[in-house]
Each structure stands twice: as C-alpha cells, then as structure tokens.
VMD Tcl script that builds the backbone (N, CA, C; Angstrom):
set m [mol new atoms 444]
animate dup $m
set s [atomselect $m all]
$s set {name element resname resid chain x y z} {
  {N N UNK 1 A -27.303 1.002 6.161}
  {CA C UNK 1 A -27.144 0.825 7.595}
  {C C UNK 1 A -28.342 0.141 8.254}
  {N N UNK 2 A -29.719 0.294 7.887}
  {CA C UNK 2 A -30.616 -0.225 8.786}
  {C C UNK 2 A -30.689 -1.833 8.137}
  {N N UNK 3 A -30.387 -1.874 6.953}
  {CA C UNK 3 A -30.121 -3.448 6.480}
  {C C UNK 3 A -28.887 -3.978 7.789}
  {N N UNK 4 A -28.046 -3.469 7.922}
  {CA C UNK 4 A -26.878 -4.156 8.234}
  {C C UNK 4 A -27.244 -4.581 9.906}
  {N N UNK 5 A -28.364 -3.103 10.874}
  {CA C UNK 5 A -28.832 -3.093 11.484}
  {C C UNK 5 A -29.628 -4.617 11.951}
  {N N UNK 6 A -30.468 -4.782 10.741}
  {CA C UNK 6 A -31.217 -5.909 11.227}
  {C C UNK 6 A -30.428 -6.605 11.022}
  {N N UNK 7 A -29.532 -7.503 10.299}
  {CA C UNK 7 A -28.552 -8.389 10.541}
  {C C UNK 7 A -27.816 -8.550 11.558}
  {N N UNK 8 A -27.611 -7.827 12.351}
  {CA C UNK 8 A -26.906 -7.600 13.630}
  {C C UNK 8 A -27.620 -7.971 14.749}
  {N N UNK 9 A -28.829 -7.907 14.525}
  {CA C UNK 9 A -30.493 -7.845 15.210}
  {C C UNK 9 A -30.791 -9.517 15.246}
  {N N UNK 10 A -30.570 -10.329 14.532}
  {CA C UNK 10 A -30.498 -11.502 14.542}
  {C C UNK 10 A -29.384 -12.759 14.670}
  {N N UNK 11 A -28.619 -11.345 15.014}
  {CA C UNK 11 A -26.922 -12.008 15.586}
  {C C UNK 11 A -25.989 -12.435 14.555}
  {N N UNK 12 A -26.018 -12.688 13.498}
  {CA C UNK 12 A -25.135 -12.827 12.410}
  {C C UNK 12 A -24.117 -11.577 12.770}
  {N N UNK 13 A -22.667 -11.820 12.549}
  {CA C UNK 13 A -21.060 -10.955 12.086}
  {C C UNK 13 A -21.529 -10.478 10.748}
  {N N UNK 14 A -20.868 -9.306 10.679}
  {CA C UNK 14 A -21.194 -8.804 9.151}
  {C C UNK 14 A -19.220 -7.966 9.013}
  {N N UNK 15 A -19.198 -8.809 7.687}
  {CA C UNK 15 A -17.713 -8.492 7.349}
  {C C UNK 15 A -18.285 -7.625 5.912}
  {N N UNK 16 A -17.292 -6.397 6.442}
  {CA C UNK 16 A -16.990 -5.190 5.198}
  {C C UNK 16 A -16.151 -5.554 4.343}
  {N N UNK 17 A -16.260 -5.663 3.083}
  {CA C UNK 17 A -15.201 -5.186 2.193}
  {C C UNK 17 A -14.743 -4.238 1.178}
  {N N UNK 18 A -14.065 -3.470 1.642}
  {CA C UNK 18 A -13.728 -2.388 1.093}
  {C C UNK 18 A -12.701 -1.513 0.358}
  {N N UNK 19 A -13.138 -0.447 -0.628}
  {CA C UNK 19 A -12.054 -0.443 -0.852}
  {C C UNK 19 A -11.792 0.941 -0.763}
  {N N UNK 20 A -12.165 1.580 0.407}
  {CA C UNK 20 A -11.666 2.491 1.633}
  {C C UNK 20 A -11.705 3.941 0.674}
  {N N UNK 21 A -13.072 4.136 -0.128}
  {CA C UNK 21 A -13.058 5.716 -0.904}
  {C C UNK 21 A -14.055 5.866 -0.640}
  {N N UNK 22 A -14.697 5.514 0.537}
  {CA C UNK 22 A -15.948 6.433 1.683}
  {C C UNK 22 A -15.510 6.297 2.453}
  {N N UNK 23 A -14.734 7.252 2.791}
  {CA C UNK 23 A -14.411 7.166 4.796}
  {C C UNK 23 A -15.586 7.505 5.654}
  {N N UNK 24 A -16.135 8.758 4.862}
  {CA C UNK 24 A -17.025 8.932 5.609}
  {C C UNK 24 A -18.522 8.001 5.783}
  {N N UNK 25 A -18.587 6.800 5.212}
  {CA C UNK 25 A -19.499 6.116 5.619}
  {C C UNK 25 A -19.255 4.638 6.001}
  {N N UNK 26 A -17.573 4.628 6.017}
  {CA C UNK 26 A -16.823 3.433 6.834}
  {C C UNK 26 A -17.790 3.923 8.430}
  {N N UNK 27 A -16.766 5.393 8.772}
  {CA C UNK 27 A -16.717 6.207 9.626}
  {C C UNK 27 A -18.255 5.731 10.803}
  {N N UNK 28 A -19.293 5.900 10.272}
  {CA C UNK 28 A -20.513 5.841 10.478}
  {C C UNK 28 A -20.850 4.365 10.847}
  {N N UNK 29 A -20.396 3.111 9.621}
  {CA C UNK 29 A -20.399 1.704 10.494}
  {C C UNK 29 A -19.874 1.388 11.185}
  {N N UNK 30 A -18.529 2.052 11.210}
  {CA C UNK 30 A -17.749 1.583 12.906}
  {C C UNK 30 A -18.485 2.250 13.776}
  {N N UNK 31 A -18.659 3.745 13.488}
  {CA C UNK 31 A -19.556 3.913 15.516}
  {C C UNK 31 A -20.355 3.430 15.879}
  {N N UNK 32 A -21.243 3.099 14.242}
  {CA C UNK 32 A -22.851 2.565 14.928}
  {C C UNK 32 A -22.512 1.157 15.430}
  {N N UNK 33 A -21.422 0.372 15.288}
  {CA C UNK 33 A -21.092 -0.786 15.817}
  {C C UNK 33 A -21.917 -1.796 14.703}
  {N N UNK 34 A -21.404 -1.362 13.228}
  {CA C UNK 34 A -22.746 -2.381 12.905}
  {C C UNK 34 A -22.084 -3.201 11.526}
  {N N UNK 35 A -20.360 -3.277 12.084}
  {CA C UNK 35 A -19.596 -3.970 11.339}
  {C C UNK 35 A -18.999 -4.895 12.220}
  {N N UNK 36 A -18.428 -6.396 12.191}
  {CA C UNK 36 A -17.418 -6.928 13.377}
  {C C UNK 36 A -16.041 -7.044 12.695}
  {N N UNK 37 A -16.114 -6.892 11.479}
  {CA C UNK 37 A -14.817 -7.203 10.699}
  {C C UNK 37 A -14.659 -6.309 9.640}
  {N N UNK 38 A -13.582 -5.640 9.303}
  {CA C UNK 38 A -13.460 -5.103 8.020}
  {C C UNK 38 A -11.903 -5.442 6.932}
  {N N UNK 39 A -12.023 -5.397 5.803}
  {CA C UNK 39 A -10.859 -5.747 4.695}
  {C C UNK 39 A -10.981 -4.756 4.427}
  {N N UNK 40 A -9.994 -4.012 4.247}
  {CA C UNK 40 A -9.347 -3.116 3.158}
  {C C UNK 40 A -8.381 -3.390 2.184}
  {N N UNK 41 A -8.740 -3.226 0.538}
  {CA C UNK 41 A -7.856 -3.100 -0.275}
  {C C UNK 41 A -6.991 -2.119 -0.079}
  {N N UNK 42 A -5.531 -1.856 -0.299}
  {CA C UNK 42 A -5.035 -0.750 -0.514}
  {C C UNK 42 A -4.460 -1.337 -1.877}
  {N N UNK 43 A -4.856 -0.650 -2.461}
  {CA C UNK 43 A -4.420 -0.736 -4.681}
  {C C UNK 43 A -2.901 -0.762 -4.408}
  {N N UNK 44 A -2.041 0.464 -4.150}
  {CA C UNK 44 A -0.873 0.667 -4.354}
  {C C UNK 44 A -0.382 2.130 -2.907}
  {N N UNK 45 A 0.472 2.399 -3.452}
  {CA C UNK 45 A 1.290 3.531 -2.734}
  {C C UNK 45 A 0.647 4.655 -2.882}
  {N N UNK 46 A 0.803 5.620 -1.717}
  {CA C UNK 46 A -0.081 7.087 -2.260}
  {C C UNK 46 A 0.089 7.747 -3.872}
  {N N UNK 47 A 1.778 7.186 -4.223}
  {CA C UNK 47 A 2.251 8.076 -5.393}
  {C C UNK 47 A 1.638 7.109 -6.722}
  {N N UNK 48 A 1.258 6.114 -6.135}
  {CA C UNK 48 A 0.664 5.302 -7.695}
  {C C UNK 48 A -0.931 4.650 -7.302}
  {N N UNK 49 A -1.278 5.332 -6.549}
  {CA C UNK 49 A -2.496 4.744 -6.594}
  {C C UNK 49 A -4.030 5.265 -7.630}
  {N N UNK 50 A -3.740 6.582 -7.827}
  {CA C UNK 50 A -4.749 6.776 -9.083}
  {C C UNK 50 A -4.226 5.707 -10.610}
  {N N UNK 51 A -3.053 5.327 -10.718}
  {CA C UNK 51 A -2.522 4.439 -11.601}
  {C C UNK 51 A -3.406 2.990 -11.571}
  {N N UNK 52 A -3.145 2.443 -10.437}
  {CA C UNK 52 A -3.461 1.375 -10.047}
  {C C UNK 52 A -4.937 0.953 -9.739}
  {N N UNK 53 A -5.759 1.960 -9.269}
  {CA C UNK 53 A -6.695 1.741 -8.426}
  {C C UNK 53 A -7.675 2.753 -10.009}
  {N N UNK 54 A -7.322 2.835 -11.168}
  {CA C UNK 54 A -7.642 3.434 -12.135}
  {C C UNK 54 A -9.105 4.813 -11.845}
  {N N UNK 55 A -8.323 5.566 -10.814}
  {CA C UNK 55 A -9.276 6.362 -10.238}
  {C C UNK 55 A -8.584 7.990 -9.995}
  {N N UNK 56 A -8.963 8.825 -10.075}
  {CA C UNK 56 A -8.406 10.366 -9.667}
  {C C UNK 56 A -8.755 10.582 -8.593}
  {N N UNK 57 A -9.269 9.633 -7.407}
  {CA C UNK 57 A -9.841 9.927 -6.402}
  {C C UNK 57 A -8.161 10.118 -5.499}
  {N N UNK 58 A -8.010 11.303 -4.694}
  {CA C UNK 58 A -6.711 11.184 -4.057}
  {C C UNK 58 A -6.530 10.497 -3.013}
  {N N UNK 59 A -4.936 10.242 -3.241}
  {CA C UNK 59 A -4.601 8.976 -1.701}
  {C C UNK 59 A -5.384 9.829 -0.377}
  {N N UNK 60 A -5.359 10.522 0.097}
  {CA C UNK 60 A -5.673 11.408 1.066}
  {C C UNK 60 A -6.987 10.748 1.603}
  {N N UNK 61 A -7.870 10.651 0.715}
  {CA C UNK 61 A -9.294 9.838 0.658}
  {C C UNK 61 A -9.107 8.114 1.241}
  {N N UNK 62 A -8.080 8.019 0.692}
  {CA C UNK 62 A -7.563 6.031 1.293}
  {C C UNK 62 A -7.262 6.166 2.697}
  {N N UNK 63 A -6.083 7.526 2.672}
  {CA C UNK 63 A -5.518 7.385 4.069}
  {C C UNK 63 A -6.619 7.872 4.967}
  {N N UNK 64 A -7.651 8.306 5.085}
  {CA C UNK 64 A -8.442 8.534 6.041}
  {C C UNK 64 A -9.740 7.271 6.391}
  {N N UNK 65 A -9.461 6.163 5.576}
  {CA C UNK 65 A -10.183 5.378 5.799}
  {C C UNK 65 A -9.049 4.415 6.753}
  {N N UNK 66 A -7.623 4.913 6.086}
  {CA C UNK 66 A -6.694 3.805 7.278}
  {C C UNK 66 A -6.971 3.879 7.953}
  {N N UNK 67 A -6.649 5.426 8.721}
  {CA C UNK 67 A -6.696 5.544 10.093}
  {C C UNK 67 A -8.146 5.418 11.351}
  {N N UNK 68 A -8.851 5.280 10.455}
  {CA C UNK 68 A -10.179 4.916 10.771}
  {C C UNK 68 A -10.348 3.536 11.189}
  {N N UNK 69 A -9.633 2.666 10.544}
  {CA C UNK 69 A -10.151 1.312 10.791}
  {C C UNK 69 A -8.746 1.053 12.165}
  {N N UNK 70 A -7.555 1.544 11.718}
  {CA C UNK 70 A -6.330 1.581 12.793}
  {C C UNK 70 A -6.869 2.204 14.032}
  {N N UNK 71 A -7.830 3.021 14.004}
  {CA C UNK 71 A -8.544 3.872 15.070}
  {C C UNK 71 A -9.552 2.844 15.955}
  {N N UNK 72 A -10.195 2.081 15.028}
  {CA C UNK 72 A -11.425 1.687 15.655}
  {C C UNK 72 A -11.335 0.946 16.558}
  {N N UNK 73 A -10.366 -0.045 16.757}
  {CA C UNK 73 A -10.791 -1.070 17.434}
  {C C UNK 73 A -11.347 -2.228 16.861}
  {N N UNK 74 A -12.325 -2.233 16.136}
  {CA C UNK 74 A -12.702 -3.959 15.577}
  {C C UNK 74 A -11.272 -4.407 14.946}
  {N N UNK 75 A -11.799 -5.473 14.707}
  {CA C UNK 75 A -10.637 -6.746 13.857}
  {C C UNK 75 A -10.587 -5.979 12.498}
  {N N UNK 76 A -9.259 -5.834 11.638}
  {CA C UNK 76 A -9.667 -5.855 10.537}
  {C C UNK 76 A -8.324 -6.037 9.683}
  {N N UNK 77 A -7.937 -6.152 8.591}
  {CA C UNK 77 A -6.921 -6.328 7.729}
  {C C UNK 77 A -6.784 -5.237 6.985}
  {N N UNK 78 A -5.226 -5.377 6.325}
  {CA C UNK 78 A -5.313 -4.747 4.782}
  {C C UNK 78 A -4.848 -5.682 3.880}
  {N N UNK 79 A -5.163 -5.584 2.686}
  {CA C UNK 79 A -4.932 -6.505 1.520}
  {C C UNK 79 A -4.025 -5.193 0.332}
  {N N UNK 80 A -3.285 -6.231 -0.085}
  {CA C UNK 80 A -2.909 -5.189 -1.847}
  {C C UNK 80 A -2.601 -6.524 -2.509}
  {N N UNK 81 A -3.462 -6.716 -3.812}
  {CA C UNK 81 A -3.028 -7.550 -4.935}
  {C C UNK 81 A -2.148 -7.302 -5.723}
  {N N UNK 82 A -0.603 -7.712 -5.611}
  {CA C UNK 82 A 0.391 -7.329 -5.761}
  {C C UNK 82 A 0.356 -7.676 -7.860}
  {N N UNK 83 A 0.657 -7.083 -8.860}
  {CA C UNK 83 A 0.569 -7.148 -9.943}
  {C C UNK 83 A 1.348 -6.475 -10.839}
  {N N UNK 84 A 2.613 -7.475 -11.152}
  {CA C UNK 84 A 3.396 -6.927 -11.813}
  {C C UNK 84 A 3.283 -6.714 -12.965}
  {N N UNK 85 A 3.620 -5.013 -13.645}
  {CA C UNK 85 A 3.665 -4.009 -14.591}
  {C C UNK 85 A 2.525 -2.992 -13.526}
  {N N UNK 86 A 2.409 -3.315 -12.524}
  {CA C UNK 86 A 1.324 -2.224 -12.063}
  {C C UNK 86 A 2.040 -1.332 -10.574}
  {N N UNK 87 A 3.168 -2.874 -10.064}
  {CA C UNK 87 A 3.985 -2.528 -8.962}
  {C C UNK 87 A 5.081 -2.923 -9.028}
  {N N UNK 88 A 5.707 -2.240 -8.094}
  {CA C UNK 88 A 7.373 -1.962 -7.878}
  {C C UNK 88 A 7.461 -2.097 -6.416}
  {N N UNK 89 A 8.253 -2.602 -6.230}
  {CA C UNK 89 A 9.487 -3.212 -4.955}
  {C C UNK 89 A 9.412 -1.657 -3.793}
  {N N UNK 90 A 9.350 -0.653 -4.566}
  {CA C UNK 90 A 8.830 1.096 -4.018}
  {C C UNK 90 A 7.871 0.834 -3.633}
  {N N UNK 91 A 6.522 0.851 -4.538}
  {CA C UNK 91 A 5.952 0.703 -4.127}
  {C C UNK 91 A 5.259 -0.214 -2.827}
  {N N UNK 92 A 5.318 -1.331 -2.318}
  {CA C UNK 92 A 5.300 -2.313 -1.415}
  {C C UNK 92 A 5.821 -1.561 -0.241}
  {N N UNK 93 A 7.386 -0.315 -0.224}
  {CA C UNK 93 A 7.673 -0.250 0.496}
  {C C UNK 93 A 7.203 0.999 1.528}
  {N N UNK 94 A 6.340 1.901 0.106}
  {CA C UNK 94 A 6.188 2.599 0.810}
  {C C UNK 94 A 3.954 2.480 1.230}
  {N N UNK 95 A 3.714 1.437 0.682}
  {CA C UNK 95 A 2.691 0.828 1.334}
  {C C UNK 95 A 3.263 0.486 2.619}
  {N N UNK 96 A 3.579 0.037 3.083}
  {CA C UNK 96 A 4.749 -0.670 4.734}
  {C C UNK 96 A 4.237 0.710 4.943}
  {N N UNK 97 A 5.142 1.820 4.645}
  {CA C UNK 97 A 5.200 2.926 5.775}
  {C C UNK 97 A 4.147 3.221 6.523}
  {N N UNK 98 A 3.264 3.009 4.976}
  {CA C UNK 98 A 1.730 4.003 5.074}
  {C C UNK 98 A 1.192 3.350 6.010}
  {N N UNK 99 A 0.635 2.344 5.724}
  {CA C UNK 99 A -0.524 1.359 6.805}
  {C C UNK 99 A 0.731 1.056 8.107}
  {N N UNK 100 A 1.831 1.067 8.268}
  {CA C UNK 100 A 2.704 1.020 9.585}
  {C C UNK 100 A 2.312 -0.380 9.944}
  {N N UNK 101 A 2.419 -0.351 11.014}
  {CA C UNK 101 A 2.080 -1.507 12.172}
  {C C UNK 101 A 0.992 -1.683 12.538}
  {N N UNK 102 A 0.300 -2.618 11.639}
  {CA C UNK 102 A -1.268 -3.279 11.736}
  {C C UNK 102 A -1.541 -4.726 12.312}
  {N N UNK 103 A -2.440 -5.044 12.747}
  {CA C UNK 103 A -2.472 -6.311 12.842}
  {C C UNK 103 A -2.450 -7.465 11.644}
  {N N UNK 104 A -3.083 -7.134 10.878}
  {CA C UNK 104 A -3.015 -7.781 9.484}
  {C C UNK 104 A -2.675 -7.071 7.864}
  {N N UNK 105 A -1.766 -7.669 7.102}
  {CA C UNK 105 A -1.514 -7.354 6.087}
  {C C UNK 105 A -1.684 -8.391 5.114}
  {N N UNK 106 A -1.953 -8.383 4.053}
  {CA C UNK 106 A -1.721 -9.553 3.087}
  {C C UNK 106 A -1.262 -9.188 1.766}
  {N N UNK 107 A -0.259 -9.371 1.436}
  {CA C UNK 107 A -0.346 -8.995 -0.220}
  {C C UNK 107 A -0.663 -10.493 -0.717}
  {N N UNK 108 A -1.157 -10.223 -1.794}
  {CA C UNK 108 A -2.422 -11.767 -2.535}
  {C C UNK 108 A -1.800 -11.511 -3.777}
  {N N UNK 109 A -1.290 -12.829 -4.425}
  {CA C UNK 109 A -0.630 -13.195 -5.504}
  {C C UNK 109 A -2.125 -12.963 -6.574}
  {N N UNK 110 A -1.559 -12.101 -7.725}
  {CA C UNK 110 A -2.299 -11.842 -9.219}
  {C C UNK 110 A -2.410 -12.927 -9.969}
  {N N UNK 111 A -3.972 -13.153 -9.422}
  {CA C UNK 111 A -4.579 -14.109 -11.026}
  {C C UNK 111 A -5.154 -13.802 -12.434}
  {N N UNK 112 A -4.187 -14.125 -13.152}
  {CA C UNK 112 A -5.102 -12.897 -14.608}
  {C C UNK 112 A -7.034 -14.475 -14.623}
  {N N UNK 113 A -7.506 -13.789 -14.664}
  {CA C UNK 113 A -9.294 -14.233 -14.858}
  {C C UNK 113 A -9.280 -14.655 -16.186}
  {N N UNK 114 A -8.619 -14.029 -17.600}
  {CA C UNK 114 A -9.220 -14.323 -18.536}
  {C C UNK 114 A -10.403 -13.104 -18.788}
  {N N UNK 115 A -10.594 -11.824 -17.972}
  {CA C UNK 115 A -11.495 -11.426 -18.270}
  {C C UNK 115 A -10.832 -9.796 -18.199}
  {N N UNK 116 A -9.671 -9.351 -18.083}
  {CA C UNK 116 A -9.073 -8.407 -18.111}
  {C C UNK 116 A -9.476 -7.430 -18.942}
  {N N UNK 117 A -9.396 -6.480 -18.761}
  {CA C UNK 117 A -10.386 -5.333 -19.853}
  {C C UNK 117 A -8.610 -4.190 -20.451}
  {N N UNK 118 A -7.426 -4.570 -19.909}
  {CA C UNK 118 A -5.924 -4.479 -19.659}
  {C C UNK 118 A -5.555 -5.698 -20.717}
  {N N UNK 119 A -4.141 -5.293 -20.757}
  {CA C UNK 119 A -3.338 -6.474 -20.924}
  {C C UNK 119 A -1.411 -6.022 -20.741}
  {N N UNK 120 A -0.861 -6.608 -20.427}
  {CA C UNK 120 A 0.189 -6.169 -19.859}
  {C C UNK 120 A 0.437 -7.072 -18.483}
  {N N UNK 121 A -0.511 -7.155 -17.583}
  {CA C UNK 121 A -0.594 -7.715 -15.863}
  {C C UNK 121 A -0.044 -9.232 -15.876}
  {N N UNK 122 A 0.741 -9.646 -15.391}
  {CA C UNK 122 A 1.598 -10.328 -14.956}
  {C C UNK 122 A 1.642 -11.100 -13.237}
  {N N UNK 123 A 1.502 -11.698 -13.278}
  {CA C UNK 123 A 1.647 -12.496 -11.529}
  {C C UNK 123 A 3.282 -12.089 -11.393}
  {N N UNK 124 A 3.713 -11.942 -10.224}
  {CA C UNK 124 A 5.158 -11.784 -9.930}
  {C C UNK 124 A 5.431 -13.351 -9.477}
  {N N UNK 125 A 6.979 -13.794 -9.672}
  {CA C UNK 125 A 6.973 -15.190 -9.318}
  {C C UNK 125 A 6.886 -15.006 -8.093}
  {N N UNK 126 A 6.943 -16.643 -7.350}
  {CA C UNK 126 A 6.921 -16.642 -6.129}
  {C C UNK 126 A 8.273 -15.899 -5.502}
  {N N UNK 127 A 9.200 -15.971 -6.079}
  {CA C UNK 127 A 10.694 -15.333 -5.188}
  {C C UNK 127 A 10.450 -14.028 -5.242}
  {N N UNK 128 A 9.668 -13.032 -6.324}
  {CA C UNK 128 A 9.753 -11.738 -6.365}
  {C C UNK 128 A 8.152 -11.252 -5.071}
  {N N UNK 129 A 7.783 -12.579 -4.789}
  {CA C UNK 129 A 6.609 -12.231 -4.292}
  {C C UNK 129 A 6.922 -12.263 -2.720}
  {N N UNK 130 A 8.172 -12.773 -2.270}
  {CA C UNK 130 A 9.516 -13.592 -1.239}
  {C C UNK 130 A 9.476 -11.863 -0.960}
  {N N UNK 131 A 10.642 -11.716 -2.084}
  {CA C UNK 131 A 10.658 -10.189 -1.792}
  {C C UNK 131 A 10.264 -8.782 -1.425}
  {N N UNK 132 A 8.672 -8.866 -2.337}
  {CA C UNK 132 A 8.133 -7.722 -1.698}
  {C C UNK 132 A 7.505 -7.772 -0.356}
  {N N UNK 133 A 7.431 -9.269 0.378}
  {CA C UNK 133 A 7.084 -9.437 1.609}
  {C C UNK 133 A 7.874 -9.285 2.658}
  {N N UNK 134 A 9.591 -9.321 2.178}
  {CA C UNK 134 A 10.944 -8.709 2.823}
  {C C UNK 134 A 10.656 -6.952 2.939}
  {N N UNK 135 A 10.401 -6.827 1.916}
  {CA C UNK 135 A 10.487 -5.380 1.971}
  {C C UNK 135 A 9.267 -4.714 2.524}
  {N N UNK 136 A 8.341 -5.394 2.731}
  {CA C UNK 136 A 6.827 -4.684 3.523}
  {C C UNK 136 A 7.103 -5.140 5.123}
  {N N UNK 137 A 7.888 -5.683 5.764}
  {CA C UNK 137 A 7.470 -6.241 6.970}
  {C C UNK 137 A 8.490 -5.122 7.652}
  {N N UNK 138 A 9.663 -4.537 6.862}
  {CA C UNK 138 A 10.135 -3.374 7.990}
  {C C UNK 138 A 9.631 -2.645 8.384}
  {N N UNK 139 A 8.178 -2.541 7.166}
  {CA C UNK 139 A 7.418 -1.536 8.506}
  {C C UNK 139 A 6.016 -2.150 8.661}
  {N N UNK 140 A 5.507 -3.489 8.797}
  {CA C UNK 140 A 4.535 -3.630 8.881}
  {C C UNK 140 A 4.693 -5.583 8.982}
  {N N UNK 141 A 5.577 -6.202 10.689}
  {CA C UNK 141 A 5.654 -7.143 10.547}
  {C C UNK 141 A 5.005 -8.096 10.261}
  {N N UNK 142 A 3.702 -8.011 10.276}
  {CA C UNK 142 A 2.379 -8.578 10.356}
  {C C UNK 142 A 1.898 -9.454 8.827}
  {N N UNK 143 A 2.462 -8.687 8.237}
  {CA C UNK 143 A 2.608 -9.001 6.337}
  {C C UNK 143 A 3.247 -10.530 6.001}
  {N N UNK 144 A 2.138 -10.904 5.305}
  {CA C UNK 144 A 1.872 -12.237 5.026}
  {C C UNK 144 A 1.833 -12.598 3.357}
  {N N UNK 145 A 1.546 -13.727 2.949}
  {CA C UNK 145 A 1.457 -13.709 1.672}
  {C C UNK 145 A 0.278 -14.855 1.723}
  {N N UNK 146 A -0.967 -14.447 0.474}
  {CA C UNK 146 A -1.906 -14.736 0.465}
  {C C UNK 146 A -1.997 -15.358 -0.661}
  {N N UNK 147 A -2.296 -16.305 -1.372}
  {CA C UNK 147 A -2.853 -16.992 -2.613}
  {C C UNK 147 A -1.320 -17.540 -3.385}
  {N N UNK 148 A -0.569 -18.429 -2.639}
  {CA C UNK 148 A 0.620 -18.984 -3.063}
  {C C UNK 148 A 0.425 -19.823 -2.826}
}
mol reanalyze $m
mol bondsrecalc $m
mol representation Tube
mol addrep $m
C-alpha cells in the first residue's frame, strides 16, 4: 500500500489485477482510494472453481471480493478464460448469475502457450464461444468476447 501510495502521489492510475482470494486486502485498496481500476478473474462457477482455479480456497472467498468491487464504485471488470475440458455451457451460466449485472464482463478465448504444466485444454471454437456469450448475457448483458 505505501508503494501504491506514492504512485498515486505522483499522479499515475494504478490498475489491479486480480484474482479476487484477498478480499480482505482488495477491501483496504478500495477505501484507501489507492486503486482507479480493477480486473477480476473469475476461474469458473462457485461449483467448479476449486477445479479450475486448481485451489481449495472456497467460492465464498471469490464472492466477497465480487461484491466488493460491485460495492465500490471505481471502474472495474470481470474476466473468465473460457477453456474447454475445464468449462461447460453451466458453468458460464451460472457465472452470469453470480457476478449479475456488472458493468464489464469478458470471457477471453484460451491460448494453449506451449507451456502448460496440464494437457487436455482446448480453445472452444468461435461458435461455441457465440454461445457461451448467449448464455452469460441473461444475466449479465454487459458480456463481451475478448481475444477472437
């Protein structure tokens, strides 16, 4: 914080990126005012996100960073890198529910790197990628598609 402090101190924007398993020290850069932008990953759905997000940390821990940034007031997004064998058409939909009506959503088309420590992960085509953006905007019109 006092890093981010002096950056702020010399007028530079400072964009967060996150992937929303400290709420409680999101919590702390939004009051101190010492973020102007924040990204949030959301991995997957509450019911597959220790799957996805290869963590035992519980959704409960994600969703309190949602409502935090849905709370705050600054600008900010959510992202999910959509990656098929990891997600389902469910899943997407019940991401929609979760994050609701945000200003920004993006699901971002899967690039395998070549450096995967996995194997199985798959890009969804563009029509299945059509789709899960049909199925995220009933509850979250804002949902876009990113890296197509």
């Amino acid at each position: 914080p006092d890093f981010l402090a002096k950056i702020k101190e010399l007028g530079f924007l400072v964009k967060l990126d996150t992937n929303g398993s400290r709420p409680e020290v999101l919590k702390k850069l939004v009051a101190q005012g010492l973020v102007d932008y924040v990204a949030m990953d959301v991995k997957s759905s509450p019911a597959g996100y220790a799957a996805a997000a290869g963590t035992d940390t519980e959704a409960a821990v994600f969703d309190r960073s949602i409502r935090i940034l849905r709370d705050s007031g600054i600008p900010h997004e959510f992202r999910t890198t959509a990656v098929a064998g990891i997600h389902t058409e469910a899943d997407f939909a019940a991401i929609g529910a979760w994050i609701g009506d945000v200003p920004a959503y993006f699901i971002q088309r899967f690039v395998d790197s070549g450096q995967l420590l996995g194997s199985g992960f798959d890009a969804f085509s563009p029509e299945e990628m059509e789709h899960l953006l049909t199925t995220v905007r009933v509850y979250t019109p804002s949902a876009q598609l990113r890296g197509m």
